[in-house]
C-alpha positions in Angstrom: 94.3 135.4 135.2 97.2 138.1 134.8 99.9 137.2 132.7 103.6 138.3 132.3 105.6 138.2 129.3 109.3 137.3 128.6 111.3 138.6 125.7 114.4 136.8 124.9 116.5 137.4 122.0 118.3 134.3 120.0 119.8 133.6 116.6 118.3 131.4 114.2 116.9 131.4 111.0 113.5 132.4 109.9 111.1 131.9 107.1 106.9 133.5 107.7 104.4 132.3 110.2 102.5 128.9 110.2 99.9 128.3 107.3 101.6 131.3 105.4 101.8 130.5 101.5 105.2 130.4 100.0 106.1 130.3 96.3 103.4 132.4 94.9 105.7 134.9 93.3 108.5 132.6 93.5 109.1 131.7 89.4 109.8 127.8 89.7 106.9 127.3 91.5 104.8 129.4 88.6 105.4 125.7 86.8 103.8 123.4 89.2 100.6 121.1 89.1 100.2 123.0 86.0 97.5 120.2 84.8 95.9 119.3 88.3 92.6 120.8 89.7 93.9 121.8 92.7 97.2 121.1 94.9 99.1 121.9 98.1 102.6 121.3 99.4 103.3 121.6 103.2 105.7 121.1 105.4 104.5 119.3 108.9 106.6 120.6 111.5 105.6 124.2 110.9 102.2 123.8 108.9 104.2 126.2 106.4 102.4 126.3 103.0 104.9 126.4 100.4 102.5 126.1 97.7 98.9 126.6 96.9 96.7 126.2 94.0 92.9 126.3 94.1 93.6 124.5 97.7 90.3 125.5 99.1 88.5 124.4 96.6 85.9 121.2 97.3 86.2 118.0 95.2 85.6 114.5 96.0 88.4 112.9 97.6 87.4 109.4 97.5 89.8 107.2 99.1 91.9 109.8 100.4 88.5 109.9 102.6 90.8 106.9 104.5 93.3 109.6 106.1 90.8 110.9 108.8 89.3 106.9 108.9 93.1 106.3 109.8 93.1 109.1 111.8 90.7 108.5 114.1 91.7 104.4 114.5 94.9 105.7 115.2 93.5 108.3 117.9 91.4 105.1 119.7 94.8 103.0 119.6 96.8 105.8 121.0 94.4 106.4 124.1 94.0 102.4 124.3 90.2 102.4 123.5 91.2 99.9 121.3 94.5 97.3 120.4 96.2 96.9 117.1 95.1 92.7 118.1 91.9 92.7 119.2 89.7 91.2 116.5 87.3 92.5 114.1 84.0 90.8 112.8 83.3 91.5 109.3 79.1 93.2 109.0 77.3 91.9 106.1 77.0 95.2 105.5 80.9 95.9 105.6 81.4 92.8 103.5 79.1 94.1 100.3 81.6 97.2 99.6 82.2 97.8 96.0 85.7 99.0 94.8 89.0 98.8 96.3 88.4 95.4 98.9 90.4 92.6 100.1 87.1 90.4 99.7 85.9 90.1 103.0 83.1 87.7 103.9 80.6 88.3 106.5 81.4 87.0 109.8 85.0 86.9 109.2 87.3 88.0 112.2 90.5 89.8 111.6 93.1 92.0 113.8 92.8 95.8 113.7 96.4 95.6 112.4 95.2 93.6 109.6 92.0 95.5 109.3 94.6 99.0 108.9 97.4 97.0 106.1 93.5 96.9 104.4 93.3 100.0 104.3 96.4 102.1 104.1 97.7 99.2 101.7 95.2 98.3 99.4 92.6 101.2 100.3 90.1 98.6 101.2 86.5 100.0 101.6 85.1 96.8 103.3 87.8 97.2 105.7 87.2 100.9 106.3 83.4 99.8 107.0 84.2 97.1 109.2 86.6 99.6 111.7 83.9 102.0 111.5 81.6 99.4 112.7 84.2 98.0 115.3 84.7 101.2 116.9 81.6 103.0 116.8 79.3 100.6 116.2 77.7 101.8 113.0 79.3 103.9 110.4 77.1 106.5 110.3 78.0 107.1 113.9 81.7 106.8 112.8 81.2 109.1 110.1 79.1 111.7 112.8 82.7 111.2 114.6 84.1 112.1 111.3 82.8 115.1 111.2 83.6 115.8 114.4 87.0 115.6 114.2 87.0 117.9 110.8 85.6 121.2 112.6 88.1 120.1 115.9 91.0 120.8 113.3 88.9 124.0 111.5 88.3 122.1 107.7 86.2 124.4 106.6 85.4 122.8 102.8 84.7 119.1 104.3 82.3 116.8 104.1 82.1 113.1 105.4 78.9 110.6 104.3 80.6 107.7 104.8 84.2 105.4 106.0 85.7 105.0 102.6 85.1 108.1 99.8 82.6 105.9 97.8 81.1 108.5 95.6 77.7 110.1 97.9 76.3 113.8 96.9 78.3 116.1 99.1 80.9 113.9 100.4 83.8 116.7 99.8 87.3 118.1 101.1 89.8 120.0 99.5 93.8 119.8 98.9 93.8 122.4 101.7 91.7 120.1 104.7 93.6 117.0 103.3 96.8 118.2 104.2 95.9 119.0 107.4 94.0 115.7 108.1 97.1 113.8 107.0 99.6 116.7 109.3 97.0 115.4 112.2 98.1 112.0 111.5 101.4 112.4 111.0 102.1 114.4 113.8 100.4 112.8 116.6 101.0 109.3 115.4 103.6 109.0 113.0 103.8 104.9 113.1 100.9 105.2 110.6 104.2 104.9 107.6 104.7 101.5 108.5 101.4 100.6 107.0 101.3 103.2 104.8 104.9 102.9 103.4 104.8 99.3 102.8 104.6 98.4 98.7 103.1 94.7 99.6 102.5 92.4 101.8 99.9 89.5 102.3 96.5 88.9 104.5 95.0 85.1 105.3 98.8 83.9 105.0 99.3 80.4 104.8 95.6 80.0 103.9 93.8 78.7 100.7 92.4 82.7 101.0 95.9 84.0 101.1 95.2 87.9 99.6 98.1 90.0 98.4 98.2 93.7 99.2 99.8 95.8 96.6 99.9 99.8 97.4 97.8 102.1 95.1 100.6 104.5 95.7 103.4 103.7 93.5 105.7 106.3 93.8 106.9 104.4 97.4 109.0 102.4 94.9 110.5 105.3 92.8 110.6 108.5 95.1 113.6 109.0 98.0 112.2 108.8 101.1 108.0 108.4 100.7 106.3 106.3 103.2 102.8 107.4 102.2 99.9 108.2 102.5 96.7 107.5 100.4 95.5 107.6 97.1 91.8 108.1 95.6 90.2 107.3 92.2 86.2 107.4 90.9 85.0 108.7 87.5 83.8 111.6 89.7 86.8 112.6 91.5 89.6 111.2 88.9 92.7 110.9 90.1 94.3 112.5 93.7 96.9 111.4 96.0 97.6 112.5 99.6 101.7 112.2 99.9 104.2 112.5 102.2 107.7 112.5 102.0 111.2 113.0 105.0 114.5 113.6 104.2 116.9 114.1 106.9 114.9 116.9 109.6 112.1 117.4 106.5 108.8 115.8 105.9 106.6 117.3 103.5 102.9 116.4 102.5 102.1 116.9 98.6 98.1 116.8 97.6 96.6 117.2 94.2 93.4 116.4 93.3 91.0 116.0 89.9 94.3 114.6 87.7 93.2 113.2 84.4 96.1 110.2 84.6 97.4 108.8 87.3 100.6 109.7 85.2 99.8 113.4 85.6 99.2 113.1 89.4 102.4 111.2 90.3 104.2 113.4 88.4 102.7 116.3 89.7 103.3 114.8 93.5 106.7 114.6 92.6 107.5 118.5 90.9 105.9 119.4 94.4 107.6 117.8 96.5 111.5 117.9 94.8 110.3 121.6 95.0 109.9 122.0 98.3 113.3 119.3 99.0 115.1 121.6 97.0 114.1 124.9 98.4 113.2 124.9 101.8 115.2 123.1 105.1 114.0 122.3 108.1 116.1 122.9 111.7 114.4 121.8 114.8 114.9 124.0 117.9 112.7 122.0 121.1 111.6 118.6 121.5 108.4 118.1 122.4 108.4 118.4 126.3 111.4 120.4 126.4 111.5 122.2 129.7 111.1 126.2 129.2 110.5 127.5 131.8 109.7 127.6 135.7 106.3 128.9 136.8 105.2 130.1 140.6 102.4 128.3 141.9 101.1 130.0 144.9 99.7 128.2 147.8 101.2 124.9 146.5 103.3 122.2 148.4 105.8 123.8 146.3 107.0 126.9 145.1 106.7 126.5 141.2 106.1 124.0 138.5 108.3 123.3 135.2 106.7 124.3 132.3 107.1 122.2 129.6 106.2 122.1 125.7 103.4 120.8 124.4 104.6 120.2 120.9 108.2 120.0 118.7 109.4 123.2 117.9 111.3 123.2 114.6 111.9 126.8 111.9 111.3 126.3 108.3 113.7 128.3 106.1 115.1 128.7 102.4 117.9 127.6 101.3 119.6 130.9 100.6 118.0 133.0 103.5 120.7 134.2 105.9 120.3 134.1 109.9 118.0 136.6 111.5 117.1 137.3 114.7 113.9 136.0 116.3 112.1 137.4 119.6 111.4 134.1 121.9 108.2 135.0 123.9 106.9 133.2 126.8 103.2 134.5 128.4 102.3 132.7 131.3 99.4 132.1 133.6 99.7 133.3 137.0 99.1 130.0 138.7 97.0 129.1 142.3 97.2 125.1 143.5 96.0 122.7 142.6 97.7 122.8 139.1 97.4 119.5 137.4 100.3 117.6 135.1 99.6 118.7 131.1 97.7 122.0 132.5 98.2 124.7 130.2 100.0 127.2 132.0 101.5 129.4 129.1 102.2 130.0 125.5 105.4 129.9 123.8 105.9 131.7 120.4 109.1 132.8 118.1 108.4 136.1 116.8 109.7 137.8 114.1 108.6 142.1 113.4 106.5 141.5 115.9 104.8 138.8 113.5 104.1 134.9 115.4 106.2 132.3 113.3 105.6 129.2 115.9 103.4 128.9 118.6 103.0 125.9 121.3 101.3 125.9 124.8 103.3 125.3 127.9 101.7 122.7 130.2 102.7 121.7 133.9 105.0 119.2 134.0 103.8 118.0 137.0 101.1 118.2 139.5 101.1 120.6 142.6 98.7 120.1 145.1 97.4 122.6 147.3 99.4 123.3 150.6 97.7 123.5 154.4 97.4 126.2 156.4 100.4 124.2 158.4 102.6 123.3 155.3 101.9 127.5 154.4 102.7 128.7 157.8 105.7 126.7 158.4 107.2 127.9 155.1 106.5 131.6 156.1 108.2 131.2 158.9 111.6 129.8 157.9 111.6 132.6 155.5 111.3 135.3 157.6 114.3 133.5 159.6 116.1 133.7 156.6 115.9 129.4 155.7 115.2 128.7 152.3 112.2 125.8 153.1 113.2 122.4 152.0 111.7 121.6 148.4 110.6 118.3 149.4 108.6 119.3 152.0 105.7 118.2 151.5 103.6 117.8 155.0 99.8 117.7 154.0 96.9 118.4 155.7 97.0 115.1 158.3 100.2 115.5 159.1 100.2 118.2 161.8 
């Protein structure tokens, strides 16, 4: 298909394109995760990396394996292949996890809902089996999934083997691949924080089994504005945590991994994150479905479609940068009916020196059906009498 492009000129302010490292000659940063094995700080709106250190390199993650677990529970809620209360039947098999468990015995039926406070509460590995189970019927078909899911989003240094990051030779992922799993999961289905930011809270309530969920991840009690998202721990790995962070327009994900302490990781979270709090703001520019444009469709019952967004737009800045201006490009598809409702019809990018900063497709926001030969001819006509045809005139193929 041909395509035509639309320049448009607009103030804002602008920071580098998406994925682009910040802070690597920057001297504060120099100070950073000075005593972790690797680390990452992004923010989630853009994908900006504001800082990087040994981020592609691959270490175990161990329970921070639960953010694509979540991920892909989340993804089966969302398109209703599953409900937060349908019930779960603990495996034998899920019931004999070692580690981090909330004790479940075989047979025993809970709610997905209870099955996720499991495990973005208290990081329960017999709760990660039993989902696994649930949904795909085995875990190493979950885990297939997995793995799946990891090359969909381009992890390069990942690994799955299993639900729950119990130690298993070559079950990897790096600071880098975790910040984009827990993006993923922010992004498309950012209720997750309401498991994941709760401190405590109690399973079998009101039974003689009553089980109290604390959170691994302490710093939701002592750091403004956390609401998650998942810790790991084994003698192999040591110690990493997945975090994330909003204030005001801003949310941030912090990773480290290989921490000696979990003294040293939280304090390294936090350096990272008051970093980029402190440095970097935010300013969102289109909502996700914000109309952009209007695309013609030819040989449709109408005339054009609206073209839509297909994700939040938002600019990442400093602090101290002053406005610049930034090219607004539209490239669209030269379009033929039928077009359907969330086609993609177009891109949308801000440019700046001729460099991408944000990119989103444009999708139909609607459907157009094809037109008959009637609906086509009609239309001709009362244009070459000089009348503008009626929008909503929409005569179809019977209707002669």
């Amino acid at each position: 298909m041909c395509k035509k492009a639309v320049a448009i000129m607009l103030s804002s302010l602008l920071l580098l394109s998406p994925h682009q490292a910040l802070g690597e000659e920057d001297e504060e940063s120099q100070t950073l995760a000075e005593e972790t094995g690797s680390a990452l700080l992004m923010e989630v709106d853009t994908g900006n990396v504001l800082y990087q250190k040994d981020e592609h390199n691959p270490l175990p993650p161990a329970s921070m394996t639960k953010i694509m677990t979540m991920l892909l529970i989340m993804d089966d809620v969302a398109n209703e292949e599953i409900s937060l209360d349908e019930t779960v039947t603990t495996s034998e098999r899920a019931a004999s996890m070692g580690g981090s468990q909330i004790f479940l015995e075989t047979g025993e039926e809970m709610t997905v809902r209870e099955m996720l406070k499991a495990i973005a509460i208290a990081s329960g590995n017999d709760a990660s089996v039993a989902m696994a189970e649930h949904i795909s019927g085995s875990e190493e078909t979950f885990v297939e999934r997995m793995n799946e899911k990891a090359e969909e989003l381009g992890l390069e240094d990942t690994t799955f083997h299993n639900s729950n990051g119990l130690p298993a030779d070559g079950h990897e992922s790096s600071a880098y691949d975790l910040s984009v799993m827990a993006r993923e999961l922010l992004q498309k289905h950012e209720e997750i924080t309401s498991f994941t930011g709760v401190y405590d809270d109690y399973l079998r309530q009101g039974t003689d089994d009553e089980f109290w969920l604390v959170n691994t991840n302490r710093l939701l009690k002592f750091f403004d504005g956390m609401d998650g998202l998942k810790t790991g721990f084994t003698d192999e790995s040591k110690y990493g945590l997945t975090a994330t962070a909003k204030r005001d327009d801003m949310r941030l994900v912090a990773v480290v991994m290989g921490s000696e302490t979990p003294k040293t990781r939280n304090a390294d979270i936090s350096e990272l994150l008051n970093y980029g709090f402190a440095n970097y703001r935010v300013e969102p520019m289109f909502e996700e479905g914000a109309a952009v444009t209007s695309v013609p469709v030819e040989k449709g019952v109408q005339d054009a479609v609206v073209g839509r967004l297909d994700d939040k737009v938002s600019m990442l800045y400093g602090k101290q940068d002053s406005s610049d201006d930034i090219t607004e490009n539209i490239e669209l598809e030269s379009l033929q009916a039928p077009v359907e409702e969330g086609e993609v019809i177009g891109t949308f990018q801000l440019l700046h020196d001729g460099d991408t900063v944000i990119e989103s497709n444009i999708i139909a926001g609607e459907t157009v059906e094809s037109a008959s030969w009637w609906h086509l001819f009609k239309r001709s006509t009362l244009r070459i009498i000089g009348v503008e045809p009626d929008p909503e005139d929409t005569i179809s193929d019977g209707e002669n």
